[in-house]
C-alpha positions in Angstrom: 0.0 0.0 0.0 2.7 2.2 0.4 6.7 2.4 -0.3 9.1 5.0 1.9 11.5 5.6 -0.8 14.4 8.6 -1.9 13.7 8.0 -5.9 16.5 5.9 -6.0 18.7 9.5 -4.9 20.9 10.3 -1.6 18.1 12.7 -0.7 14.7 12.9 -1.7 15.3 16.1 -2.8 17.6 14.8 -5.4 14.8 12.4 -6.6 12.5 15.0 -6.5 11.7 13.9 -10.9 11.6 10.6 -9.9 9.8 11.3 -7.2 6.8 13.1 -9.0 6.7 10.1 -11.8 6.3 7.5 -9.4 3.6 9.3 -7.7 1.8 10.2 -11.3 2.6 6.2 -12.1 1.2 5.0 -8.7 -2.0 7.2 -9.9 -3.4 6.8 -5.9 -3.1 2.6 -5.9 0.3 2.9 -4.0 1.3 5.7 -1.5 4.7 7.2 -2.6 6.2 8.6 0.7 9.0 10.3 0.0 12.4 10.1 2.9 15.8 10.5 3.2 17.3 14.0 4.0 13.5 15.8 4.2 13.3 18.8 7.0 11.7 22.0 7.5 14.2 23.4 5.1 12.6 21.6 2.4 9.8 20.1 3.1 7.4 22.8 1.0 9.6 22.5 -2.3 9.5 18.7 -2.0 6.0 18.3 -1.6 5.5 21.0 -4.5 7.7 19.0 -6.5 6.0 15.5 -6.0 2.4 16.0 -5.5 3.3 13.8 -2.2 0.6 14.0 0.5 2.8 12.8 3.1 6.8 12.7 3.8 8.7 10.8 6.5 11.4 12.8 7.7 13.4 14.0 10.9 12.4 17.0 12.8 14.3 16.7 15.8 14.2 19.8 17.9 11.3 21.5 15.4 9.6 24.3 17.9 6.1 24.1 17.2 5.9 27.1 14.5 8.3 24.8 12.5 5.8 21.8 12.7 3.1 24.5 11.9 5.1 25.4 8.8 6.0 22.0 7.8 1.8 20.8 8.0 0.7 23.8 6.1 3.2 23.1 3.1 2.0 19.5 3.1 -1.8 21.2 2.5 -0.6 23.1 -0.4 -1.7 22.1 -3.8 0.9 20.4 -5.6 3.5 22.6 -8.6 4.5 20.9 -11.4 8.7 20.8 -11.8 
């Protein structure tokens, strides 16, 4: 139902293309969640880039206005790259 994956990258930044096909491939039947390197830094440009709803990364130490940040990027409709 799902696969946590970096597009095959170092980052999931760097997969970023990848990223975004497998998510227009998966067309809703399989959950792309995109990890690997993903924080508040660039969280907004990766979900942009992807059309991800969701992304597994480390926040460690995020005060809440960074969580706050993070969620409202994830509710953001999705750019094309």
């Amino acid at each position: 139902r799902r696969v946590l994956t970096s597009g095959g990258a170092a980052s999931a930044i760097e997969g970023v293309g990848v990223l975004a096909e497998l998510v227009r491939r998966a067309a809703g039947r399989i959950e792309v969640l995109p990890g690997g390197g993903i924080g508040a830094a660039n969280v907004a440009r990766l979900v942009r880039g992807t059309g991800c709803g969701q992304v597994h990364g480390s926040f460690n130490g995020a005060d809440p206005a960074t969580v706050a940040a993070v969620r409202a990027a994830l509710d953001q409709p999705p750019v094309s790259i």
